[in-house]
C-alpha positions as CSV (number, residue, x, y, z in Angstrom):
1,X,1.0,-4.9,8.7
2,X,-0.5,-2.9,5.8
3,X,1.7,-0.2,3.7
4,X,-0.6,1.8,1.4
5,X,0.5,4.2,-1.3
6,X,-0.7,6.9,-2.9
7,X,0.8,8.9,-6.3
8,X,-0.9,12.2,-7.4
9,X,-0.7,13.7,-11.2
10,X,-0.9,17.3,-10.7
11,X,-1.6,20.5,-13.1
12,X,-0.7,23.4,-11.4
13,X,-3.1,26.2,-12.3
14,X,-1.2,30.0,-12.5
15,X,2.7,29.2,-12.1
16,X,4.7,30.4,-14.2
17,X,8.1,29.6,-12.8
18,X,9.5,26.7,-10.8
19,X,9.5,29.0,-7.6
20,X,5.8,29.6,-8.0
21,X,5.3,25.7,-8.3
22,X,7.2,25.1,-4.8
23,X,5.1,27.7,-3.2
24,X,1.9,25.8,-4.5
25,X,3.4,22.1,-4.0
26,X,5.2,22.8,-0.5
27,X,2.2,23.3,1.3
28,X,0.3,21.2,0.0
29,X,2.7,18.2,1.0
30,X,3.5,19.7,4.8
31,X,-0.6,19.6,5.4
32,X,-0.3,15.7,4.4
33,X,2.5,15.4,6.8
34,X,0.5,17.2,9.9
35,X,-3.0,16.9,9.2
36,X,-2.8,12.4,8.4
37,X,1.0,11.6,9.5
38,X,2.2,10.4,6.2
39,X,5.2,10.2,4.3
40,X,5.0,12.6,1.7
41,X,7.3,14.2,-0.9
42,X,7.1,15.8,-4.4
43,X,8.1,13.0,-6.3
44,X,7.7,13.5,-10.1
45,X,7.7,16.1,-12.6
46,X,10.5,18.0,-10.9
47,X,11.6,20.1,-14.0
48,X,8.0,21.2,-15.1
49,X,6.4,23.8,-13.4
50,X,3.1,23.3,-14.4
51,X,2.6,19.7,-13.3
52,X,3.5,18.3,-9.9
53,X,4.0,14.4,-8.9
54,X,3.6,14.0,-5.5
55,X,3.8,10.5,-3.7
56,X,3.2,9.3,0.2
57,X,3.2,6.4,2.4
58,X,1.2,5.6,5.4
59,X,2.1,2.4,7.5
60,X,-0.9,0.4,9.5
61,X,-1.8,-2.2,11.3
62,X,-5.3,-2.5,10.5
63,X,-6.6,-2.3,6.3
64,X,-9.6,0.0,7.4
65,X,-7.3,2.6,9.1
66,X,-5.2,2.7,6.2
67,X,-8.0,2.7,3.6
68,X,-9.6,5.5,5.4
69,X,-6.7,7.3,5.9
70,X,-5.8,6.9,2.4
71,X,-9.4,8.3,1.2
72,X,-9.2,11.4,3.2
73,X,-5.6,12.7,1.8
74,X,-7.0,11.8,-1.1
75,X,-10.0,14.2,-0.6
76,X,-7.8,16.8,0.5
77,X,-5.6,17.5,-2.5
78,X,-8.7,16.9,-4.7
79,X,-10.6,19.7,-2.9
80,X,-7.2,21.7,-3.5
81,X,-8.7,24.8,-5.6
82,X,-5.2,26.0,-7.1
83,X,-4.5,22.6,-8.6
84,X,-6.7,20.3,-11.0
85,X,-5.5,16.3,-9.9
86,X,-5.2,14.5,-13.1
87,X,-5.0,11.4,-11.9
88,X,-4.5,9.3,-8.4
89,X,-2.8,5.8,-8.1
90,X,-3.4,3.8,-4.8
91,X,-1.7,0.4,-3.7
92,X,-2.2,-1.6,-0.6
93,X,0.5,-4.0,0.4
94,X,-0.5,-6.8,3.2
95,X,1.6,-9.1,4.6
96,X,0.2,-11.7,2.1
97,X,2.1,-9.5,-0.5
């Protein structure tokens, strides 16, 4: 069994209020949950609305899977035009760990 992780660093682009942040950050995390079947959830920055930490989970039984699956959510809040990602942090747990 492999657990993989990813953490996102976030700068929102044109928010100006906490409210405008959930409307950018919500979606954002719901198309990680449908599109790759990950745990996701804003996880950081909660007070700031300009910057956005969002964390997820994925569960596998095979290390490709889970490094491909891993690669693609990363491509898709990278690819994200209303936020810049500052920087990603990725860990792979095996059952060796």
């Amino acid at each position: 069994m492999y657990v993989g992780t990813l953490s996102f660093d976030l700068l929102l682009g044109d928010v100006r209020s906490l409210k405008e942040k959930r409307s950018v950050v919500r979606p954002i995390v719901a198309e990680l949950q449908r599109r790759f079947a990950v745990s996701a959830a804003e996880v950081d920055h909660m007070d700031l609305y300009r910057r956005a930490g969002i964390g997820l989970a994925v569960v596998s039984g095979d290390a490709g899977h889970l490094t491909d699956v891993l690669d693609r959510c990363e491509r898709m809040v990278a690819a994200r035009p209303e936020v810049e990602l500052l920087s990603v942090r990725r860990r792979i747990h095996g059952d060796d760990d």
